[in-house]
C-alpha positions as CSV (number, residue, x, y, z in Angstrom):
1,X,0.0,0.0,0.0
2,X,1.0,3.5,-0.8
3,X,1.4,6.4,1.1
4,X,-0.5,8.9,-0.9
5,X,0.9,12.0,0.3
6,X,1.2,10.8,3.9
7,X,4.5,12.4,5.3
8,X,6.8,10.2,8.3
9,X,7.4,12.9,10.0
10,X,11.2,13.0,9.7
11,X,12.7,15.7,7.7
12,X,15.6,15.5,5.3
13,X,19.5,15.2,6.8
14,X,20.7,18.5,5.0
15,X,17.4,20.3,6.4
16,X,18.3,19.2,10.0
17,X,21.6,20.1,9.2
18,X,21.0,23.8,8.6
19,X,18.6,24.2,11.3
20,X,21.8,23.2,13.8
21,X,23.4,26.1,15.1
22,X,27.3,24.6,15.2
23,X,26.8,22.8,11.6
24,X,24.5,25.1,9.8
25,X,27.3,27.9,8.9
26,X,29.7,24.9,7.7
27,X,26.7,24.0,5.2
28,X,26.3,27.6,4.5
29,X,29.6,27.9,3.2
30,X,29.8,24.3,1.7
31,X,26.9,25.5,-0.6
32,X,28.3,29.1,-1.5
33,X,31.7,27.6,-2.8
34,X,29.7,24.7,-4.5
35,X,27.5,27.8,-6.5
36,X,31.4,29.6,-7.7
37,X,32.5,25.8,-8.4
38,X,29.3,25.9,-10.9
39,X,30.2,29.5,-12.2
40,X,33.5,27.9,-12.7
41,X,32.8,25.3,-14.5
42,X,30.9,26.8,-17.0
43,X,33.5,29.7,-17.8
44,X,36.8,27.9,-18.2
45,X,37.5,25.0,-20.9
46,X,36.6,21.3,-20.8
47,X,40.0,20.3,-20.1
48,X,40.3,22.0,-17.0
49,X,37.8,20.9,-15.7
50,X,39.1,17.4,-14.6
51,X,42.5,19.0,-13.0
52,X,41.0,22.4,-10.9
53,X,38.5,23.0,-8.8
54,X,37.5,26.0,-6.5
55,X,38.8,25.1,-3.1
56,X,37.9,28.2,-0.4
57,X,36.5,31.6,0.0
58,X,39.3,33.9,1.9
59,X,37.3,37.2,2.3
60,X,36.4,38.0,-1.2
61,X,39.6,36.0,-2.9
62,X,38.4,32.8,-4.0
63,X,41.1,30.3,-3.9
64,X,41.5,27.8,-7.3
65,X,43.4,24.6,-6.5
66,X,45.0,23.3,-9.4
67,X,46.7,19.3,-9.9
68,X,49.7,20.8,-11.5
69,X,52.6,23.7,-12.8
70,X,50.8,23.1,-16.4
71,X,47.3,23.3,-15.4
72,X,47.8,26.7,-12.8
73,X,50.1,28.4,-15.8
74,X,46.9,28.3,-18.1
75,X,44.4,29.2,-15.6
76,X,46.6,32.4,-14.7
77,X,45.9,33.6,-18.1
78,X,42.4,33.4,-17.7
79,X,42.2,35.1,-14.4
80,X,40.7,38.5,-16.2
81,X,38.0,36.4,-17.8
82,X,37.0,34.7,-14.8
83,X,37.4,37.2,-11.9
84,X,35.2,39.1,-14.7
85,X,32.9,36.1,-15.0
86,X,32.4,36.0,-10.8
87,X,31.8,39.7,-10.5
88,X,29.3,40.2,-12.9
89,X,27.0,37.5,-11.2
90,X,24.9,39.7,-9.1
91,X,23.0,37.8,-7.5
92,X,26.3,36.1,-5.7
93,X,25.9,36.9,-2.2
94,X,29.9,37.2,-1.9
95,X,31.8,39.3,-3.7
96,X,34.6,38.3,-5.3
97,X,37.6,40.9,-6.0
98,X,40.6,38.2,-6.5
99,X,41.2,34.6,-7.5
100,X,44.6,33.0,-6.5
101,X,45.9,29.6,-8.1
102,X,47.3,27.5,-5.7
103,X,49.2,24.0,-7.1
104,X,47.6,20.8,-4.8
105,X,48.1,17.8,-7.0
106,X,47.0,15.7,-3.5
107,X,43.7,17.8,-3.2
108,X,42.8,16.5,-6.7
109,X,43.5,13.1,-6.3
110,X,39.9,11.4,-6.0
111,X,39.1,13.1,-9.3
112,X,41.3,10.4,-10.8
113,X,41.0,6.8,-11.3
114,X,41.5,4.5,-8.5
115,X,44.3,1.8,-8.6
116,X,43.0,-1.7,-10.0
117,X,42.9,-4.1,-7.1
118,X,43.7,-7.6,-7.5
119,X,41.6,-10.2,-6.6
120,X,43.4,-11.1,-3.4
121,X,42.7,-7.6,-2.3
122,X,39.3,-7.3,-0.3
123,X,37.1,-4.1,1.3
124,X,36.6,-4.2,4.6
125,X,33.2,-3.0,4.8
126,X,32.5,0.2,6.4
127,X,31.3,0.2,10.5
128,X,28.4,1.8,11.4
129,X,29.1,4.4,13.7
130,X,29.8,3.2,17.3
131,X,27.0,3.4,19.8
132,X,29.5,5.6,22.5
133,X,30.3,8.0,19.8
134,X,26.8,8.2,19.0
135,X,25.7,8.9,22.3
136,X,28.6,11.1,22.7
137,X,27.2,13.1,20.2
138,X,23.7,13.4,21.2
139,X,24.8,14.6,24.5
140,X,26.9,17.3,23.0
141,X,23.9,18.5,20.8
142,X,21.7,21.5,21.8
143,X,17.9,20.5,21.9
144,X,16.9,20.6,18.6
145,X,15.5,18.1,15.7
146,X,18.9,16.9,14.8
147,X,19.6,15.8,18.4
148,X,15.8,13.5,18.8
149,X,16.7,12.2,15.8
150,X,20.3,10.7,16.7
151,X,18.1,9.5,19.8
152,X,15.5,7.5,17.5
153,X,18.5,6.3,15.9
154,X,19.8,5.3,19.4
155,X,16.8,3.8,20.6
156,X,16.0,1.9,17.3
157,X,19.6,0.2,17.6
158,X,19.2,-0.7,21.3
159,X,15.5,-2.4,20.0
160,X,17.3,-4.3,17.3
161,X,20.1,-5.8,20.1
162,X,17.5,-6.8,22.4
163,X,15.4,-8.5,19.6
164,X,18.6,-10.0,18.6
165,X,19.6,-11.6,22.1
166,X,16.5,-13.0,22.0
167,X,16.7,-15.0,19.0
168,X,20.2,-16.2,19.8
């Protein structure tokens, strides 16, 4: 059966997020550097695209990480185009006055193709958070959405445990 329109109750991760007043201005910036990595993309060429990224906001420079010499040498000759590009966006809510190139092959490494494993090579899978960290967390949390719901999450685990030692 369907739930036509009916809602759970439980809102999005990202909108609890924002409502949390520690996390929320880490998500605020996280979003405005994703918009100039958008603005970015579409003003410099295909190739660069792969090997440069926009990696911070430092006061109105915005700061381009580049994978290498080659890559940051071309991308200085477009500066004029795109510090022209960012500044005509009005409706950016940070200005933009400067863009520096900054050379970080490391920062641009999971852009690249991963290693081929062979088959005696296995992936541990990845552990769930641990309870104590979790409860760690909750405690640290100010009352708000994002704090009962790391408590359901709590509660639900300690449900599944208990119906677990019964079965065993």
């Amino acid at each position: 059966m369907k739930n036509a329109g009916h809602k759970t109750g439980f809102k999005p991760i990202h909108a609890l997020m924002g409502e949390n007043e520690a996390i929320a201005p880490m998500l605020q910036r996280l979003n405005l550097i994703s918009r100039f990595q958008q603005t970015y993309v579409s003003t410099i060429p295909a190739g660069l695209n792969a090997s440069s990224r926009v990696a911070a906001v430092e006061g109105t420079t915005l700061v381009i990480a580049a994978a290498n010499g080659a890559v940051a040498a071309s991308l200085k000759q477009m500066l004029p185009r795109l510090l022209a590009k960012f500044q005509e966006n009005k409706m950016q809510e940070q200005e933009v006055t400067a863009i520096r190139v900054v050379v970080q092959p490391e920062s641009l490494a999971l852009d690249r193709e991963p290693p081929r494993r062979t088959r005696a090579t296995t992936v541990a899978p990845i552990a769930p958070m641990p309870d104590s960290s979790l409860g760690k967390l909750a405690e640290a949390l100010e009352e708000s959405p994002l704090k009962t719901t790391i408590q359901q999450i709590q509660k639900r685990r300690e449900r599944a445990l208990t119906v677990r030692k019964k079965t065993v």
